[in-house]
Every structure is written in structure tokens, then in C-alpha cells.
DRENTI-728228 format. One record per residue (C-alpha): x, z, y. Coordinates in Angstrom, 1 decimal. Each point is the difference from the previous one (the first is absolute). Layout:
BEGIN
> c1; c3; c2
> X; Z; Y
...
//
This chain:
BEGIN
> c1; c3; c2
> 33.7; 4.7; 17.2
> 1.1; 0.8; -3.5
> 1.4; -3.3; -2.2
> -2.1; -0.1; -3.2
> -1.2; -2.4; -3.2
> 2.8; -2.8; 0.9
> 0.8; 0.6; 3.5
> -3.7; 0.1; 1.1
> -0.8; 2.8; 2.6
> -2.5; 2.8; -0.9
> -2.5; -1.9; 2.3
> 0.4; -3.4; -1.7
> -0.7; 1.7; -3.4
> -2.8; 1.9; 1.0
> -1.9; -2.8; 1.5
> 0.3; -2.2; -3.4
> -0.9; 2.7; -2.0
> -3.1; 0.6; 2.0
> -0.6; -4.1; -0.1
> 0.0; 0.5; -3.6
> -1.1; 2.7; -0.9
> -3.8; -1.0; 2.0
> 0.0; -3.2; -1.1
> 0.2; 1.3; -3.8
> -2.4; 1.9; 0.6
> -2.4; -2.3; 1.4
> 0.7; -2.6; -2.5
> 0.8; 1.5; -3.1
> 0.0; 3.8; 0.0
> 1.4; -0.2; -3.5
> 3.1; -1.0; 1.0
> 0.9; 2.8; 1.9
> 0.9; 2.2; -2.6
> 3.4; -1.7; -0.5
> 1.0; 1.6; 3.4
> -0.4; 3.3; -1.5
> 1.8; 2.1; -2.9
> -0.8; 2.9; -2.6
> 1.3; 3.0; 3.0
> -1.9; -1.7; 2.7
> -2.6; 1.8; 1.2
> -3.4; -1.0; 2.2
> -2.3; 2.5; 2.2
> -2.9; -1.8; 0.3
> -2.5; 1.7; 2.3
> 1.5; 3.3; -1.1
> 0.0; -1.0; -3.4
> 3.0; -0.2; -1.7
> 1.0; -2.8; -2.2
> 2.8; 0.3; -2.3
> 2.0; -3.0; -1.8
> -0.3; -3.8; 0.0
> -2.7; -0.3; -2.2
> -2.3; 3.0; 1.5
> 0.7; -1.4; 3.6
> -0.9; -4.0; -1.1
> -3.4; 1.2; -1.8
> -0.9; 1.9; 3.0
> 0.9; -2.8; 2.5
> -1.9; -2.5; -2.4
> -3.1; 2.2; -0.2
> -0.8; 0.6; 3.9
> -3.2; -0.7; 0.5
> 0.3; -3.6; 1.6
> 1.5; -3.2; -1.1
> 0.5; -2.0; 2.7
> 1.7; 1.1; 3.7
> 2.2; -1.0; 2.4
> 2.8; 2.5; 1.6
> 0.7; -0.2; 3.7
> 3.1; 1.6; 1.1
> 0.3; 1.1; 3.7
> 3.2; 2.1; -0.4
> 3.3; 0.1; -2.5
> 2.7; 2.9; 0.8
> 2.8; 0.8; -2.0
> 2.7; 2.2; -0.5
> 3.3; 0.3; -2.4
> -0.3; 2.9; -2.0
> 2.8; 1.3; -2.5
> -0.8; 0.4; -3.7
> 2.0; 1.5; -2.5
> 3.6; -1.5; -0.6
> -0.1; -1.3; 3.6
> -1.8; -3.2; -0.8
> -1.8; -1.1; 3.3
> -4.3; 0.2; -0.4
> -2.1; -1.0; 2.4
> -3.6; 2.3; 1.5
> -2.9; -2.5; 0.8
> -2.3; 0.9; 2.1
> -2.8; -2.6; 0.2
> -3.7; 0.3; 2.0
> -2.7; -2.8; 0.0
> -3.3; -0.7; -1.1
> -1.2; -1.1; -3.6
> -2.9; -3.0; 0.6
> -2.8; 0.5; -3.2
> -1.6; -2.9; -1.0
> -3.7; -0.2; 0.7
> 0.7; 3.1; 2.8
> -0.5; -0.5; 3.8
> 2.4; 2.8; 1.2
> 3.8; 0.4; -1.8
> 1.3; 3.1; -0.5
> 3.4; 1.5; 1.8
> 2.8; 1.5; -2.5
> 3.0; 1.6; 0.1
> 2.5; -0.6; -2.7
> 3.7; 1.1; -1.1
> 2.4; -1.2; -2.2
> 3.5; 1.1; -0.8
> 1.8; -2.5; -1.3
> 3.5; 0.4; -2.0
> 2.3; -2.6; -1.2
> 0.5; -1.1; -3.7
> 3.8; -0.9; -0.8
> -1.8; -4.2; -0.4
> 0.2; 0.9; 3.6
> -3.9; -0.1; 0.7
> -2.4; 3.1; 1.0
> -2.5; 1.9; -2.0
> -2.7; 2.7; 1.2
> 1.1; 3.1; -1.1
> -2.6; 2.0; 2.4
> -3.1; -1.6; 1.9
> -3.3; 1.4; 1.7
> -3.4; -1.4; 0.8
> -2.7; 1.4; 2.5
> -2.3; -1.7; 1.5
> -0.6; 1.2; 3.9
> -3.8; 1.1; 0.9
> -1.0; 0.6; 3.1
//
């Protein structure tokens, strides 16, 4: 278990990231664009999103306002970035509850988090697709 972000494990990061990271989104989406930056890059159902800006205005534009994330599963990994500084890979799956909608709809979802010298995480890479069938 790699030591990371003030002697938390991997694991421990992960997890709070994921805590946060859902309940911005289900409470104010707009925030969520302060846990990105300009190289950070978003493939949204195979599109890909480039930049803080470009990745906020697409999360803020999905077609629904209101939803509530349920996460079954959180698995990560340490990865190594350039200069040796210790990231993290997030691999999250769950269901996304639509307002007003009877049945949610299961997601797959992964971040890859790498630290800032503040000693706090940023995405620099993340996908989205939702799972049919």
C-alpha cells in the first residue's frame, strides 16, 4: 500500500475523492471544475473533453439537473507520473439515480489523480460510460 497526500494510503485517498467528487456533483456540479486543470483531459462517452473550462460546460450541460450517484465499487492503484510524484488510478462503478426516473442507470468511471506540490490531487485523465445492457 503506497504512502500518499500526508501519509494517507492510496485506498484512503481514493475513497475521499470519490466521496467528493459525487457529492459535487449531485449538489453543485459547478464546483467540480476546481478539481481539474488546463492539461486535464475528459472522455465522456467517447467524446473527448479537453481543459477545465471545456470539461465544466460539458458536465454543466448534461441533460439532467438533479441525480443521485450510488457507488457499489472503488479500486485503486498507485501509478508513477513524471518526476516520480506518486498518482493515484480510480476505478469507480455505480448507478446514477435521475430525478423523476423509475430505473437508475449503471456507470463506469475513471480518474487518475496526480498530486499538486499544496499536497492535494487533481484529475489529470478521467472517463465516463455508462453500461447498457
Amino acid at each position: 500500500m503506497a504512502e500518499t497526500n500526508k501519509g494517507r494510503s492510496e485506498e484512503e485517498v481514493a475513497r475521499a475523492f470519490v466521496n467528493h467528487y459525487y457529492h459535487l456533483f449531485d449538489n453543485d456540479r459547478s464546483s467540480l471544475c476546481t478539481l481539474y486543470n488546463p492539461t486535464s483531459l475528459l472522455t465522456f462517452e467517447g467524446q473527448k473533453i479537453h481543459g477545465v473550462e471545456d470539461i465544466s460546460n460539458k458536465l454543466k450541460q448534461l441533460p439532467f439537473d438533479q441525480c443521485r450517484h450510488l457507488i457499489s465499487t472503488v479500486d485503486s492503484q498507485p501509478s508513477s507520473v513524471a518526476g516520480g510524484c506518486g498518482g493515484i488510478l480510480v476505478f469507480v462503478s455505480g448507478s446514477i439515480q435521475l430525478h423523476g426516473e423509475d430505473r437508475p442507470l449503471r456507470f463506469s468511471q475513471t480518474f487518475h489523480l496526480v498530486p499538486l506540490l499544496q499536497g492535494s490531487f487533481f484529475v489529470q485523465n478521467e472517463m465516463f460510460r455508462l453500461n447498457y445492457g
